[in-house]
N, CA, C and O atoms as a CHARMM CRD file, in Angstrom:
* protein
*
  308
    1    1 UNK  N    219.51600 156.95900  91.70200 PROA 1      0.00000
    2    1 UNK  CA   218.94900 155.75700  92.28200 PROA 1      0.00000
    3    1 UNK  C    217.61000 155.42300  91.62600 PROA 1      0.00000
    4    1 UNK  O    217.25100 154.24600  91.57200 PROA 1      0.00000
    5    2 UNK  N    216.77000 156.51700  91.06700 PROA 2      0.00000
    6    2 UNK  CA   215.39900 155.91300  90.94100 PROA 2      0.00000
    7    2 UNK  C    215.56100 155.51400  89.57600 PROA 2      0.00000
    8    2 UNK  O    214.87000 154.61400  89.09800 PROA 2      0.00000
    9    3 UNK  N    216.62100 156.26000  88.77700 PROA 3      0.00000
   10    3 UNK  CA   216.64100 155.76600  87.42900 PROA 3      0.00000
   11    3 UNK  C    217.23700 154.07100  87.32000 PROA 3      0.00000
   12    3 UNK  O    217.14100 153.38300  86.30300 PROA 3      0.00000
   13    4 UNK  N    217.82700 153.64700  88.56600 PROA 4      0.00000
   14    4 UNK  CA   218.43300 152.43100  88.53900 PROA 4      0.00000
   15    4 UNK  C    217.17700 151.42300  88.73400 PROA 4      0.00000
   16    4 UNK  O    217.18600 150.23700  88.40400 PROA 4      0.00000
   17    5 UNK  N    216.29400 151.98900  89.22300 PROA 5      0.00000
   18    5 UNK  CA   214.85600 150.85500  89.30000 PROA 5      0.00000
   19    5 UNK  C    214.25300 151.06500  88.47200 PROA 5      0.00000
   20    5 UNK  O    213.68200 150.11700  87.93200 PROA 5      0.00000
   21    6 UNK  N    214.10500 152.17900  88.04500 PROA 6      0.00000
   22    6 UNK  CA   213.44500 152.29400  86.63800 PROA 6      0.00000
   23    6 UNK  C    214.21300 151.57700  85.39700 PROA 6      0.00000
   24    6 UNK  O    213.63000 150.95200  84.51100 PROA 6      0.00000
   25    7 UNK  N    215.30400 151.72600  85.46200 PROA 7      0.00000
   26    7 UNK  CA   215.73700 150.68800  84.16800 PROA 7      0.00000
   27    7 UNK  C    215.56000 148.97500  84.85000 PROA 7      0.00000
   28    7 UNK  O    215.19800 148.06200  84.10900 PROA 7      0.00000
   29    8 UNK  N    215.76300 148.82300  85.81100 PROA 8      0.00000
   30    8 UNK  CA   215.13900 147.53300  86.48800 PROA 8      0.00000
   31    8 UNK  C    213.95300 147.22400  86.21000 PROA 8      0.00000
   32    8 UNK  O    213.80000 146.05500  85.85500 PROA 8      0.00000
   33    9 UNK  N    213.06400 147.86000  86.24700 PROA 9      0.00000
   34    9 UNK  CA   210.99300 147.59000  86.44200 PROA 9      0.00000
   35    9 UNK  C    211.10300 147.40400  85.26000 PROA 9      0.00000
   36    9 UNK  O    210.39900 146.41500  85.05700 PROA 9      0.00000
   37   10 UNK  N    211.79500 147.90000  83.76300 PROA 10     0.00000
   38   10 UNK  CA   211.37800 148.09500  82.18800 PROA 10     0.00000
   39   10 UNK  C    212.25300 146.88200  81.99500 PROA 10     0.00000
   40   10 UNK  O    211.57000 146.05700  81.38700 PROA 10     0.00000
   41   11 UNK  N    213.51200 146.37800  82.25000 PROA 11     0.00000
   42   11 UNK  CA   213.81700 145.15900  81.98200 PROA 11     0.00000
   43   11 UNK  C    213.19400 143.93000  81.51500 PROA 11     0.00000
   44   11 UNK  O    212.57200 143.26100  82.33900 PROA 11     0.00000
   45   12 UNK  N    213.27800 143.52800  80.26400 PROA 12     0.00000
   46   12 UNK  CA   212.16500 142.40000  80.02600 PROA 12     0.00000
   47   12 UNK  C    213.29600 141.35900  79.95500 PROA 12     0.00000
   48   12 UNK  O    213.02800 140.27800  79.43100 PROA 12     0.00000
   49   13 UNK  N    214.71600 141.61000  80.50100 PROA 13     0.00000
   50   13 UNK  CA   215.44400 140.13300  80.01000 PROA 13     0.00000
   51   13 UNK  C    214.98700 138.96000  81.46200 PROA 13     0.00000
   52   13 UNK  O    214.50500 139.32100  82.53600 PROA 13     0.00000
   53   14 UNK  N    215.34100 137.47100  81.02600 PROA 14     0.00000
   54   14 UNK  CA   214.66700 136.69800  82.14400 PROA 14     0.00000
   55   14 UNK  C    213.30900 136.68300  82.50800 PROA 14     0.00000
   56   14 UNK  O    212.92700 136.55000  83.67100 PROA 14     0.00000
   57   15 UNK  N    212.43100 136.84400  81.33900 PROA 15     0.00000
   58   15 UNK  CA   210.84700 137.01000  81.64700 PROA 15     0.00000
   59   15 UNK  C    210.38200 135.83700  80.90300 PROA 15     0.00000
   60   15 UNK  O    209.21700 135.44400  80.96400 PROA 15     0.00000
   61   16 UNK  N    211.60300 135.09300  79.96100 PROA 16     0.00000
   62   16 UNK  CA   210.94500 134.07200  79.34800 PROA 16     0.00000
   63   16 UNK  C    211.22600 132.86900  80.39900 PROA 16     0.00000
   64   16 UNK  O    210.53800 131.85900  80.54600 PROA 16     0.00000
   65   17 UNK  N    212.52600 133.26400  81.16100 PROA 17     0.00000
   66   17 UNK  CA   212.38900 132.01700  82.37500 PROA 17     0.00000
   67   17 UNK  C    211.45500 132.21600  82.99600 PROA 17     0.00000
   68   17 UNK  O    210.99500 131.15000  83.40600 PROA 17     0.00000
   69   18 UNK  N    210.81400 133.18400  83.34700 PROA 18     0.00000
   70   18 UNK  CA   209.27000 133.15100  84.74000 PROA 18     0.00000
   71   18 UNK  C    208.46300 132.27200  83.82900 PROA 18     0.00000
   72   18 UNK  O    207.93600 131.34000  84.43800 PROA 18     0.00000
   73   19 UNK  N    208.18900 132.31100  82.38200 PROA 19     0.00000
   74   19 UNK  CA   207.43800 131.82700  81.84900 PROA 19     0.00000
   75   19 UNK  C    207.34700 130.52300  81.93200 PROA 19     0.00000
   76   19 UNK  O    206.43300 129.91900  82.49200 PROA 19     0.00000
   77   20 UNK  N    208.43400 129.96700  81.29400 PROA 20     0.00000
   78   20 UNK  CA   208.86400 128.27600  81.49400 PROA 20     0.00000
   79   20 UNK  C    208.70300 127.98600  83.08000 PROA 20     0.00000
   80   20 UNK  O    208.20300 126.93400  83.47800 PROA 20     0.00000
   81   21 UNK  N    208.99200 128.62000  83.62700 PROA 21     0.00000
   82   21 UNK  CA   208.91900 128.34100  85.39500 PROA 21     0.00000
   83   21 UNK  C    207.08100 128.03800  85.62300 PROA 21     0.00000
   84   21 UNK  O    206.58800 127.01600  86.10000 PROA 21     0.00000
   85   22 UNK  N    206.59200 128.83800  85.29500 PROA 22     0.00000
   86   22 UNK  CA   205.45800 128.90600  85.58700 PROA 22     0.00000
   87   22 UNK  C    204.76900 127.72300  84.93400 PROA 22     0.00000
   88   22 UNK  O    204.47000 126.75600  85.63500 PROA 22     0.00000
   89   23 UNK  N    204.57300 127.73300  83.99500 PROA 23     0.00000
   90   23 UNK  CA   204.24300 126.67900  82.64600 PROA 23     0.00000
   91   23 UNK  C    204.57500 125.52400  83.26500 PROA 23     0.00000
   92   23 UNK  O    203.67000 124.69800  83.39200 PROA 23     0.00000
   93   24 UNK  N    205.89000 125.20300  83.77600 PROA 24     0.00000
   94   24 UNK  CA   206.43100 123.92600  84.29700 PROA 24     0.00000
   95   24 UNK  C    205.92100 123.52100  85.70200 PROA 24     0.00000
   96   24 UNK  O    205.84000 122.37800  86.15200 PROA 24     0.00000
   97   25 UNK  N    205.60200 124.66400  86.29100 PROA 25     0.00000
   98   25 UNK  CA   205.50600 123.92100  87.40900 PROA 25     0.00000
   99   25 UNK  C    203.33100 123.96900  87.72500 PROA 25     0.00000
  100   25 UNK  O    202.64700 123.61100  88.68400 PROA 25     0.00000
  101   26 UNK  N    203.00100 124.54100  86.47000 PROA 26     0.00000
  102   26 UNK  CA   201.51900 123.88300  86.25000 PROA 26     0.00000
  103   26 UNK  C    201.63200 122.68800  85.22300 PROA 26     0.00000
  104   26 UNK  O    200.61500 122.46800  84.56500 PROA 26     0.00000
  105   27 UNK  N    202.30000 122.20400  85.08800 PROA 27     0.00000
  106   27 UNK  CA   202.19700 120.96000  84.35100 PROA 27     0.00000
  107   27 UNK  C    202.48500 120.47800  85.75400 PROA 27     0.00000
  108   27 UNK  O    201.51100 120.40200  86.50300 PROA 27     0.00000
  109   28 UNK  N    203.35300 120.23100  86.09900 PROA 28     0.00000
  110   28 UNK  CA   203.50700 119.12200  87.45300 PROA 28     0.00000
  111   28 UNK  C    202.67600 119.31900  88.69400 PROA 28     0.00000
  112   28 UNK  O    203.06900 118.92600  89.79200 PROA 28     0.00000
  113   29 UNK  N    201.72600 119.82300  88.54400 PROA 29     0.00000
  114   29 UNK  CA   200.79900 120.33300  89.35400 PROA 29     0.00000
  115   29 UNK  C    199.44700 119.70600  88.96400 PROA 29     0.00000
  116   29 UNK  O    198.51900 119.31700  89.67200 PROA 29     0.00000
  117   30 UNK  N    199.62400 119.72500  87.53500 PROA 30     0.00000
  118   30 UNK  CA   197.97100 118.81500  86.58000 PROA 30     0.00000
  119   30 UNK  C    198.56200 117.04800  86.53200 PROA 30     0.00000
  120   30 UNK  O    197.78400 116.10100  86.64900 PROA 30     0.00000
  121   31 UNK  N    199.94800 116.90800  86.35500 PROA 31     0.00000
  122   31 UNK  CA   200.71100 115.36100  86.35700 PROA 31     0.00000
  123   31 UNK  C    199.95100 115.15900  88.10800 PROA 31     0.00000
  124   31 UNK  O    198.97900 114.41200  88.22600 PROA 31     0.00000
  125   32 UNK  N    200.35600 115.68300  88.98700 PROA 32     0.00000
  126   32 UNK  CA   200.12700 115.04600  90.31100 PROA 32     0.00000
  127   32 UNK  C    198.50500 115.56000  91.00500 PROA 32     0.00000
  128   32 UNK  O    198.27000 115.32500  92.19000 PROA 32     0.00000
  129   33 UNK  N    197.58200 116.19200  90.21100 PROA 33     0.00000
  130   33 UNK  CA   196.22100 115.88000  90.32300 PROA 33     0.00000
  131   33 UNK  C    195.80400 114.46300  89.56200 PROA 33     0.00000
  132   33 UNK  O    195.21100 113.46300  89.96800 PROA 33     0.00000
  133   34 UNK  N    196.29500 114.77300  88.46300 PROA 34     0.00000
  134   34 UNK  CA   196.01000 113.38300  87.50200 PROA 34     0.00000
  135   34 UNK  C    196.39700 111.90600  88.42900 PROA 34     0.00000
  136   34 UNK  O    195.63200 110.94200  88.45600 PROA 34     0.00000
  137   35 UNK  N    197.40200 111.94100  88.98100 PROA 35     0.00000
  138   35 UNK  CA   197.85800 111.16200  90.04900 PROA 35     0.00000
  139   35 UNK  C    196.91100 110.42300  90.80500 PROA 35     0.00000
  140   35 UNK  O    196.70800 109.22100  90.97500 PROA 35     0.00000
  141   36 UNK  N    196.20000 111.85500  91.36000 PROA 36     0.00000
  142   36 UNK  CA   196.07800 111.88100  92.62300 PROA 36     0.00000
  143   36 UNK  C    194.18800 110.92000  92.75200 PROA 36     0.00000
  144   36 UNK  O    193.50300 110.25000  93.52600 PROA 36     0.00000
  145   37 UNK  N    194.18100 111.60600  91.18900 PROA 37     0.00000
  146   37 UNK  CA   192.63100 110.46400  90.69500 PROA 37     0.00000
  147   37 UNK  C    192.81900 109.43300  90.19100 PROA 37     0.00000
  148   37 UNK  O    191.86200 108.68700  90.39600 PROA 37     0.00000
  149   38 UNK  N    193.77400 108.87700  89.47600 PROA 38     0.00000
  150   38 UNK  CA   194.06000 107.36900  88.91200 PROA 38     0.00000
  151   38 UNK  C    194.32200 106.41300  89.83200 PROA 38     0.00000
  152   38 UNK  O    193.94500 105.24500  89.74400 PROA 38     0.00000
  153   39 UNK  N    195.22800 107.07600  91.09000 PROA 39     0.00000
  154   39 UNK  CA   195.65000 105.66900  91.35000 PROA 39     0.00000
  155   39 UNK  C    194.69700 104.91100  92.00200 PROA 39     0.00000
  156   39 UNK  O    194.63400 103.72100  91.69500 PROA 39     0.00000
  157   40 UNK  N    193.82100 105.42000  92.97100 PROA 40     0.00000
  158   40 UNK  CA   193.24600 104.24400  93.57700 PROA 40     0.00000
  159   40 UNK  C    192.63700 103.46600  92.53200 PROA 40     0.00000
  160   40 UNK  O    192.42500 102.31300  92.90700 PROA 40     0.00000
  161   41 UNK  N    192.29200 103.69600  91.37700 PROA 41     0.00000
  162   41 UNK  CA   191.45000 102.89800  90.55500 PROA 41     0.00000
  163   41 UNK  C    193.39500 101.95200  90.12600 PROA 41     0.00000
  164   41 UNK  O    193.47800 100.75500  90.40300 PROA 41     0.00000
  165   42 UNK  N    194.34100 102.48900  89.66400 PROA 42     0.00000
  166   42 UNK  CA   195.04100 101.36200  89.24900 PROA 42     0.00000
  167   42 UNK  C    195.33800 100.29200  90.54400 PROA 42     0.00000
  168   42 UNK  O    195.45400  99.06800  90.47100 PROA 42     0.00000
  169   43 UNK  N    195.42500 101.16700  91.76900 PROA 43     0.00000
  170   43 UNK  CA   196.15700 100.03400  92.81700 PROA 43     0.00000
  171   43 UNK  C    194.60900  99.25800  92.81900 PROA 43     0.00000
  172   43 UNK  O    195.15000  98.20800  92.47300 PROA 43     0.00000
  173   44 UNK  N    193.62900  98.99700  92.88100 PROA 44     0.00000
  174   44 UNK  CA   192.62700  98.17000  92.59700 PROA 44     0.00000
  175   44 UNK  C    192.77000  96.98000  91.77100 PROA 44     0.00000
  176   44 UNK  O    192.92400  95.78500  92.02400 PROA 44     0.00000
  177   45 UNK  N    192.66100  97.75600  90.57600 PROA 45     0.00000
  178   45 UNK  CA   193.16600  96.29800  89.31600 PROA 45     0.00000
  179   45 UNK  C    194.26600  95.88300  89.52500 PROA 45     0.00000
  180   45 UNK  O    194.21500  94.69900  89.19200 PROA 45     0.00000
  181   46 UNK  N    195.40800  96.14500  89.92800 PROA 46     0.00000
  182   46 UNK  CA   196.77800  95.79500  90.08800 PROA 46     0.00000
  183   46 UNK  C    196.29800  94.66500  90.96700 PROA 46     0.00000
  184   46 UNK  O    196.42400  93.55800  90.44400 PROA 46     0.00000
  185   47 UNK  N    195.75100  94.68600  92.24200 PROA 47     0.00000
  186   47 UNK  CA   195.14200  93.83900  93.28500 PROA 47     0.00000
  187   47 UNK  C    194.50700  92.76100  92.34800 PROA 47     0.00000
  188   47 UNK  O    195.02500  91.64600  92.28200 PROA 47     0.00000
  189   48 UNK  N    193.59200  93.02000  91.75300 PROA 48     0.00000
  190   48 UNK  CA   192.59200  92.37800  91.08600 PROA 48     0.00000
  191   48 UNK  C    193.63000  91.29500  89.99800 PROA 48     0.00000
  192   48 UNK  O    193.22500  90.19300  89.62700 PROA 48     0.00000
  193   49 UNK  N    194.79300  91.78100  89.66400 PROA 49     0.00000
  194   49 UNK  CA   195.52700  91.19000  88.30600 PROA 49     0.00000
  195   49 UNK  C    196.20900  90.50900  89.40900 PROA 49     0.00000
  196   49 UNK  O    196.00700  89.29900  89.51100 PROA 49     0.00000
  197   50 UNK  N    197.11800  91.18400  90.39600 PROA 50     0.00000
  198   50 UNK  CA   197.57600  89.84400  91.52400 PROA 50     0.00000
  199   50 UNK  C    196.83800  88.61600  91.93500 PROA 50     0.00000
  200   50 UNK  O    197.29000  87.48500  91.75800 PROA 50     0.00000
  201   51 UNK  N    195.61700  88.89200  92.52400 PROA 51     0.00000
  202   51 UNK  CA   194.48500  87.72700  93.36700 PROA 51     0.00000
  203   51 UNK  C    194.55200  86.75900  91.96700 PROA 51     0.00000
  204   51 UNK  O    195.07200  85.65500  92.13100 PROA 51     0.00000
  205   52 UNK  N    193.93700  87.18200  90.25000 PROA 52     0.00000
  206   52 UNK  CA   193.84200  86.06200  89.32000 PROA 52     0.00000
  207   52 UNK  C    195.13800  85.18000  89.25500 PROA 52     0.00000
  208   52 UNK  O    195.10500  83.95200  89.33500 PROA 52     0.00000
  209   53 UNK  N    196.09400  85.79900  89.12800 PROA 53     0.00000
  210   53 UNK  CA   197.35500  85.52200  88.75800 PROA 53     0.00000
  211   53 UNK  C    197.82700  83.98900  89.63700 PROA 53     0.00000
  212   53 UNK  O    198.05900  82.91500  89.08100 PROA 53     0.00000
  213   54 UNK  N    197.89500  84.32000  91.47300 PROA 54     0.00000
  214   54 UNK  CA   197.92200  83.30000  92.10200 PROA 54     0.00000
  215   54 UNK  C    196.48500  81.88400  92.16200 PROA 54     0.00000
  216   54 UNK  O    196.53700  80.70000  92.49600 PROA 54     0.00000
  217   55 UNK  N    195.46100  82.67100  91.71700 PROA 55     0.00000
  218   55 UNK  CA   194.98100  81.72300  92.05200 PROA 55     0.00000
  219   55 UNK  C    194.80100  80.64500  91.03100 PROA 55     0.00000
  220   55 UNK  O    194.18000  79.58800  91.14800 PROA 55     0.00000
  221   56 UNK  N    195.67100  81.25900  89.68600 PROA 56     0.00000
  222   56 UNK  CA   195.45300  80.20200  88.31100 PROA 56     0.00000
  223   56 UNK  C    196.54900  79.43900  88.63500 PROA 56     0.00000
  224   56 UNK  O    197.63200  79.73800  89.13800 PROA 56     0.00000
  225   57 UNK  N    195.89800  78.00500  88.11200 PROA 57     0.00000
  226   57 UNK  CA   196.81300  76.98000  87.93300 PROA 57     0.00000
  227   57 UNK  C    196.93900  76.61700  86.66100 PROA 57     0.00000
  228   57 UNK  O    196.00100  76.23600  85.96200 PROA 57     0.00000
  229   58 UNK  N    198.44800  76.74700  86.19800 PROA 58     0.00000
  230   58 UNK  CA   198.91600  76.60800  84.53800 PROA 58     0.00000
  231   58 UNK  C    198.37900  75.07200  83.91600 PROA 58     0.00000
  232   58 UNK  O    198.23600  74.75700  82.73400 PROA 58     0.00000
  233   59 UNK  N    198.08900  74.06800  85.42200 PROA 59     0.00000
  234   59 UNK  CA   197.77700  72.74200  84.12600 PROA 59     0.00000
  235   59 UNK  C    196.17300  72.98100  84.03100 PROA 59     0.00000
  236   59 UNK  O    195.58700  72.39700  83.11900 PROA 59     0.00000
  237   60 UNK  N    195.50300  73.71800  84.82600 PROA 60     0.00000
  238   60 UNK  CA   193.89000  73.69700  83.86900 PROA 60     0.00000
  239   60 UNK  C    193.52100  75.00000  83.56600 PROA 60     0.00000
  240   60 UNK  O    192.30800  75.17400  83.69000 PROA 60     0.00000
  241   61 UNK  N    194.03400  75.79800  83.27600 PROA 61     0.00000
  242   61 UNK  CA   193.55700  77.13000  83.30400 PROA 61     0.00000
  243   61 UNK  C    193.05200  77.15700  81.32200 PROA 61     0.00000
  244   61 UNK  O    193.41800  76.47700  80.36300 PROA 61     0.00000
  245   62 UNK  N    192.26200  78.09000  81.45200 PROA 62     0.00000
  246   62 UNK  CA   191.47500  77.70600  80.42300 PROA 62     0.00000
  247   62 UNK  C    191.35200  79.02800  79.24300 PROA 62     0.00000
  248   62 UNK  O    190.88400  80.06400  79.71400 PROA 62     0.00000
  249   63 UNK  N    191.65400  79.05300  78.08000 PROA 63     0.00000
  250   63 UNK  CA   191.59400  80.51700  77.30400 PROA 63     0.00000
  251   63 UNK  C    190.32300  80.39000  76.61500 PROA 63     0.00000
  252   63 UNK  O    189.85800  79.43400  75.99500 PROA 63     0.00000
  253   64 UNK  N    189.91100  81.40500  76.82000 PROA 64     0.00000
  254   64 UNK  CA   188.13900  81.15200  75.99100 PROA 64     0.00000
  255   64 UNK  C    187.23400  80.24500  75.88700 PROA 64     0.00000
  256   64 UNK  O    186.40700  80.25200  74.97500 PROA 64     0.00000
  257   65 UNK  N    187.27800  79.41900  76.74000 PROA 65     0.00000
  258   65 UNK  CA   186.28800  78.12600  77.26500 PROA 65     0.00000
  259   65 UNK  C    187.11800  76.52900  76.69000 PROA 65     0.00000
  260   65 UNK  O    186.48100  75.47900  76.60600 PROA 65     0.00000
  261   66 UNK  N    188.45000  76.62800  76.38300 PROA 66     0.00000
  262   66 UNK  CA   189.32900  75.76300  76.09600 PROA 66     0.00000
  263   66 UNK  C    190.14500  75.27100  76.91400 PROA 66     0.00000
  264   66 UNK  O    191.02400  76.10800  77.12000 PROA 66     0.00000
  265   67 UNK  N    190.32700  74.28000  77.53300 PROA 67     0.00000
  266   67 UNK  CA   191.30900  74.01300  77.74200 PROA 67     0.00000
  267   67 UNK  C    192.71200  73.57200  77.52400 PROA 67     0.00000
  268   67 UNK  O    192.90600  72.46900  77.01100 PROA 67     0.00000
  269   68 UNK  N    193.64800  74.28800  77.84700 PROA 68     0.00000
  270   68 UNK  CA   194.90600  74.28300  77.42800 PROA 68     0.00000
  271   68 UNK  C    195.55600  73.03600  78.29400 PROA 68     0.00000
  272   68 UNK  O    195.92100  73.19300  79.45900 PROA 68     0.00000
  273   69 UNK  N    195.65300  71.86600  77.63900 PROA 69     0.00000
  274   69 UNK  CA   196.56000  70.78800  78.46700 PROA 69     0.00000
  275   69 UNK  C    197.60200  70.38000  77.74700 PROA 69     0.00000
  276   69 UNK  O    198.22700  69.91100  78.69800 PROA 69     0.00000
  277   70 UNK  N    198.56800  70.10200  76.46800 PROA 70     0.00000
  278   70 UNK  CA   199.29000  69.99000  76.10200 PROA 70     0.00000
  279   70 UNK  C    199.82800  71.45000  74.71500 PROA 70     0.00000
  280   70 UNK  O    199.06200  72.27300  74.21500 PROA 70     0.00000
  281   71 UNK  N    200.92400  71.33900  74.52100 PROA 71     0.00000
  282   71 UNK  CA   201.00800  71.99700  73.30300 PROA 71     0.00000
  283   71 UNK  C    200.84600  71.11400  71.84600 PROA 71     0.00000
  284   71 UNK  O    201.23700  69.94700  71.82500 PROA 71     0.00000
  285   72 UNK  N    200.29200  71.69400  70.72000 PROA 72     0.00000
  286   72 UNK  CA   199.71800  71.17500  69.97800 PROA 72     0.00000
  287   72 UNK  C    200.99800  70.39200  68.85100 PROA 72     0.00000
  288   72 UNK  O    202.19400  70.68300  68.81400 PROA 72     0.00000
  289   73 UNK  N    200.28000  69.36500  68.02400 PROA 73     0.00000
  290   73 UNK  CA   201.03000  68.62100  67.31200 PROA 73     0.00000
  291   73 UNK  C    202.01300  69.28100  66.45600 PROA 73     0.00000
  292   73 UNK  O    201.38100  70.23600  66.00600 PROA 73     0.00000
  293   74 UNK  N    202.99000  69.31800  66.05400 PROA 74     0.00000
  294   74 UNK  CA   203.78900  70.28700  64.58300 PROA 74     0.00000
  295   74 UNK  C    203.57300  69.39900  63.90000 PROA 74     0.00000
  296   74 UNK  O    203.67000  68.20300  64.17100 PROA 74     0.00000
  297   75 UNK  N    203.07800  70.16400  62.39700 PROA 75     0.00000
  298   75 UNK  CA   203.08300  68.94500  61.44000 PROA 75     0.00000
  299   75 UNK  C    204.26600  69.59000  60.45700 PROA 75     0.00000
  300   75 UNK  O    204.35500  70.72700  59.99400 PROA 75     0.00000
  301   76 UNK  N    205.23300  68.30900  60.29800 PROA 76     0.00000
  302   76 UNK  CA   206.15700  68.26600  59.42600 PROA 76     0.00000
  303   76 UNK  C    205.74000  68.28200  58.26300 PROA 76     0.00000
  304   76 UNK  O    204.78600  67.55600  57.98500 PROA 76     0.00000
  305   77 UNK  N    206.53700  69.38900  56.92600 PROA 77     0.00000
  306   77 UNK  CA   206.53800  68.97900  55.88200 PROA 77     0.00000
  307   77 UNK  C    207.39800  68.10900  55.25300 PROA 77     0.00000
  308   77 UNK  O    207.20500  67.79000  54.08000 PROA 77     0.00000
């Protein structure tokens, strides 16, 4: 019997799965800290990109102090 745990305890097969196990589940552990600090800053701007969005109106809204009211002439060759 003790030699059966002893060849058990010296066993190194399945030590590279603890590894990947481990490894994997500190990556998804640093993914959902990382999470856990971004989002309020994205759900903010997301807010911030909604509120502009409705409150522009496409016939005066303006790109770089221009106003955009028609599309421009094509000139034929």
């Amino acid at each position: 019997m003790t030699n059966l745990i002893n060849s058990f305890l010296q066993s190194e097969s399945g030590a590279v799965t603890v590894d990947w196990v481990v490894l994997t589940a500190a990556l998804v552990g640093l993914g959902l800290a990382v999470m856990a600090v971004v989002s309020g800053g994205i759900e903010d701007l997301s807010g911030e990109i909604q509120a502009s969005l409705v409150a522009a109106d496409p016939g005066t809204t303006t790109f770089a102090g221009v106003a955009i009211t028609a599309a421009p002439d094509v000139i034929a060759d």
